[in-house]
N, C-alpha and C positions, 0 to 999 in steps of 0.2 A: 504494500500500500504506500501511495506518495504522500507525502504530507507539505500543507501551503508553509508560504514564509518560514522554512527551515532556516536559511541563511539568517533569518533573522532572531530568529527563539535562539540559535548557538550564539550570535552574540552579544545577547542579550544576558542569556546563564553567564557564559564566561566568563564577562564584563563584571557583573555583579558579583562572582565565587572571587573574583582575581581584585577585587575591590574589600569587599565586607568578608572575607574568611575567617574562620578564628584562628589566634596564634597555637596551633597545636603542634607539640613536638618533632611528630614523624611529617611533619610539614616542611622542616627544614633539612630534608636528605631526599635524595632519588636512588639512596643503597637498594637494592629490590630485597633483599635480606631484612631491613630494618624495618621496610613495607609489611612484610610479610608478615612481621613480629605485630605491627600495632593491628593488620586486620585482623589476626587470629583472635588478639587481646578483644578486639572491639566487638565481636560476636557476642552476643545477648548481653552485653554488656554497655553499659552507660559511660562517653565521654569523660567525663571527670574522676569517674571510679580508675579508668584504664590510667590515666595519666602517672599517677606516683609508681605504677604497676611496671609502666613502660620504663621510666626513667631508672626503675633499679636494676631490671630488668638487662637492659641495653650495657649499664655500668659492669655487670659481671656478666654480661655476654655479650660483647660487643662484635663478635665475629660468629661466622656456621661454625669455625673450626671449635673454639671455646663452647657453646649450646653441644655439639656433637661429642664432644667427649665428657659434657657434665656425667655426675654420677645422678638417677634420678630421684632419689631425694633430695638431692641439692634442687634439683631443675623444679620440682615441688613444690620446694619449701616459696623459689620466689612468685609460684602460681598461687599459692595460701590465701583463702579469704575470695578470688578471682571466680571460682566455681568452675562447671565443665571441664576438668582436670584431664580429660582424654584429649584437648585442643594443645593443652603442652605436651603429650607423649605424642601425641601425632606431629607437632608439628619438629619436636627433635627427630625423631622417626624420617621427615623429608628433608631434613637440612642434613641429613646420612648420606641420602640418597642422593643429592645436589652434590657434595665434597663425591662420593663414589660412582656416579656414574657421569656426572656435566664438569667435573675437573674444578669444583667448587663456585661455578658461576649458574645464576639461578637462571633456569632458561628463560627466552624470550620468546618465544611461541607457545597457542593457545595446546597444541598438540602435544609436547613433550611438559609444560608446566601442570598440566594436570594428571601426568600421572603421579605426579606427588603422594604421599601420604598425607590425607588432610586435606589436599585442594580440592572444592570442587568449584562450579561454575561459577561465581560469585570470585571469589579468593583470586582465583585467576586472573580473572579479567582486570578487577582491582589491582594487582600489582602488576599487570602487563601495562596496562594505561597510566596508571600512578607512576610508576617506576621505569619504564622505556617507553610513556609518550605515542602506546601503539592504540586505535581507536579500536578495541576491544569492550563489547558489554559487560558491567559490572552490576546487576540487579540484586538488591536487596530492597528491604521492605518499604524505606523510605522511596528507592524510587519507583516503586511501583504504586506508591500513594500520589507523587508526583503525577506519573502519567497516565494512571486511571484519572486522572480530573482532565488532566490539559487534552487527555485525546477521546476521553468521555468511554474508557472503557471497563464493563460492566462485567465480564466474567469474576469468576472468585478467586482471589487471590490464594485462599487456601488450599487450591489445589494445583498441587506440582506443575501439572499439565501447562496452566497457566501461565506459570513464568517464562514460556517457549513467546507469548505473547510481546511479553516485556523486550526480552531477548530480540525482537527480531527488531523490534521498532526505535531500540535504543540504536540498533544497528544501523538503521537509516538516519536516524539525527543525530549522531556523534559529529562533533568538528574531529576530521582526519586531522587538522593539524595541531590542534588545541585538546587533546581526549583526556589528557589527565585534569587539565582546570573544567572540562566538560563534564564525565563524573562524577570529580570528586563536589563540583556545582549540583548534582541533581541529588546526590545525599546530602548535602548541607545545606539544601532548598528544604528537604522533608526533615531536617532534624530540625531547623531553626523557625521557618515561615508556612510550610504547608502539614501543618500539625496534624494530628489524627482527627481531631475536636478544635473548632473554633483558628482554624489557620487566618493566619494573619494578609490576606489576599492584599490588602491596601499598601504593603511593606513590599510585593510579589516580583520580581522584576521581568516576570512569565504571563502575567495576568492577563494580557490582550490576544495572549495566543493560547488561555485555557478556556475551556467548554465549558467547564462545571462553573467556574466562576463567572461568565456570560450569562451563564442558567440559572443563578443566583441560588445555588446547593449545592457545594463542595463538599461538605459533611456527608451526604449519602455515600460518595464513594473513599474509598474501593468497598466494595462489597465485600463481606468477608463473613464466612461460617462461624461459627460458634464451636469452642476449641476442645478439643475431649474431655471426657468428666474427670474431674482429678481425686486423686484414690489417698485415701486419709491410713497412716500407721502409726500406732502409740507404743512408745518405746519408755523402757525404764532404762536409765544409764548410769553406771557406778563405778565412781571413783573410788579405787580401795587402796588405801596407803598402810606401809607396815610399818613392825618395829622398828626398822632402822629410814625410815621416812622413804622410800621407794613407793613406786605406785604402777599399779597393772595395767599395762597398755597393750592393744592389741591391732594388729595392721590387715584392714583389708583384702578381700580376693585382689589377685592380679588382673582379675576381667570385671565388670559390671559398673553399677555404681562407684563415684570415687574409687574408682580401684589404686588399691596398694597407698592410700591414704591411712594416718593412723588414727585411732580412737580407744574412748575407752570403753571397757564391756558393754554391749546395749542386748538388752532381751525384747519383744514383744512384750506391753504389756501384760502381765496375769496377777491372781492371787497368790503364788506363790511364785513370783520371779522373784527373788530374794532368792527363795532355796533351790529354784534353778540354779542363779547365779552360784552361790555357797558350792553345791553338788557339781558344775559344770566346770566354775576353775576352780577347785578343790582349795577355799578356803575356810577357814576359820574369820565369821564378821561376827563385830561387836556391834552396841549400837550406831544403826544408821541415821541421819541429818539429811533433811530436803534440803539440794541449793538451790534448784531455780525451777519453773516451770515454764515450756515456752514452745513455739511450734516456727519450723524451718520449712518454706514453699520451695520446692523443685518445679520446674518447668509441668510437670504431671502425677505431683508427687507432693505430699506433704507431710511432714514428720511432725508428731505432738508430742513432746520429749518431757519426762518427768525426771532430773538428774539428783543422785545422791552419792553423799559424802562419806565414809564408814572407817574404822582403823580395820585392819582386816591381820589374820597370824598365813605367813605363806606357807608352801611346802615348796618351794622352789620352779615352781612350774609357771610355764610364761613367763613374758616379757615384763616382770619388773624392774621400772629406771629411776633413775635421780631425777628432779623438776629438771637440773639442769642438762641432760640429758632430750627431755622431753620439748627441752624451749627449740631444738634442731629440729623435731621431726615436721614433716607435712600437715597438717588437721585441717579438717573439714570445719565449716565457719560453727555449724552445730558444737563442736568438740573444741574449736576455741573459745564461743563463749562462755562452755563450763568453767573450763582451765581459767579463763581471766577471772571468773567469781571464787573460785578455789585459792587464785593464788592470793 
């Protein structure tokens, strides 16, 4: 499909992304490496969150070679609190791949960058455009809010199929010679001005070439399903410290949730998880203390966590560590909040 006044919506976007951008870190490098780093970071994650994330980040791993031979607790610990914990083993996992098989230069085509670990369509395009200036589609959510308004398109964005939509059309309005201020303008249009709710059209520097805003209801689009039902689990977690002040910690499956993160005991709760727990890691607990009550959202998932405190007599089994010990490992933001009200 052709679409009018192209020439003029790309320099319009660009003009306006290359004027009003924010000053954000990975703004000031074209390393495709260090790209690579802030989009992986910036997946379901919020701007401001990633920022301090990036910047420690980048300071002890400043290169693939450094990230590629972290140990991965190390590489972990600086994803701590970030969430989606499989975004940093995948993305170490292709920067292996990048040193072993592209002689440690991140490729520049759509063809050989996604066979990555960790890339798919999106990632790509973002650091092909971002990082080598090639007009390459970059579709996330923002800009498919963007151009469900501006080209008045009504499929549902929740479904995969969909974003072949986005895809073709971003294809057709990229400035070939402009693609990374192109872009990186139409996610910074949907994070700043074309909001989910209440966008700010009078601020729009697109406004004359969108449909919905001519139609005077941008809010109706994009169309979008209503997201799976999300599944509720109530956990009792116990902190059990001993005679000589050590405390049982235990580390995740290597596959699944948080995997290979650590934490401490968590049961299902029951009426008798206490003497699960007691019978399970074979200890001896004294009396136990509520520290906190409190419930943690996953994406489809949500955890209603009851945590306690206990002295407990070991018999040497499991992972009992010193605090200081325990301040190195990885935890899941659930099991850091214990730990800070503990300590």
């Amino acid at each position: 499909m052709k679409y009018p006044y192209v020439a003029e919506f790309r320099q319009s976007l660009v003009e306006w992304f290359e004027e009003e951008k924010r000053d954000l870190p990975w703004r000031h490098t074209k390393d495709p490496y260090k790209i690579w780093v802030s989009e992986v970071m910036l997946q379901q994650t919020r701007v401001d969150t990633v920022i301090p994330y990036y910047n420690r980040f980048m300071e002890s791993f400043p290169t693939l070679e450094l990230l590629a031979e972290a140990p991965q607790e190390y590489l972990l610990k600086h994803w701590e609190g970030l969430g989606y914990y499989s975004r940093a083993r995948n993305l170490q996992a292709g920067v292996r791949e990048v040193l072993e098989n592209y002689g440690g230069i991140v490729p520049d085509n759509r063809h050989e960058i996604s066979k990555l670990k960790g890339i798919g369509p999106y990632t790509a395009g973002a650091i092909l455009s971002i990082a080598y200036n090639k007009p390459e589609h970059a579709v996330d959510g923002n800009v498919m809010r963007v151009l469900s308004r501006v080209l008045n398109i009504h499929e549902d964005i929740a479904l995969p199929k969909t974003k072949k939509i986005f895809e073709e059309a971003v294809d057709e309005l990229i400035d070939p010679h402009n693609a990374s201020s192109f872009n990186q303008g139409l996610m910074e249009l949907g994070a700043l001005i074309c909001s989910p709710t209440s966008p700010k059209c009078l601020l729009c520097p697109v406004r004359e070439f969108c449909t919905a805003f001519n139609e005077g209801e941008p809010e109706k689009l994009p169309v979008k399903t209503k997201k799976v039902k999300m599944k509720h689990i109530l956990y009792d977690v116990f902190v059990c410290e001993d005679e000589q002040g050590r405390i049982l910690m235990e580390q995740r499956p290597a596959v699944g949730l948080l995997a290979n993160m650590w934490q401490f005991p968590m049961l299902e709760q029951a009426e008798d998880s206490l003497l699960k727990f007691a019978q399970h890691y074979k200890v001896e607990t004294q009396a136990q203390q509520e520290i906190l009550t409190f419930k943690h959202v996953f994406s489809h998932l949500t955890w209603h966590v009851n945590a306690y405190y206990m002295k407990c007599k070991s018999f040497e089994e499991g992972e009992w560590l010193t605090r200081e010990q325990i301040e190195l490992l990885p935890m899941p933001v659930p099991m850091l909040k214990i730990w800070q009200a503990i300590k």
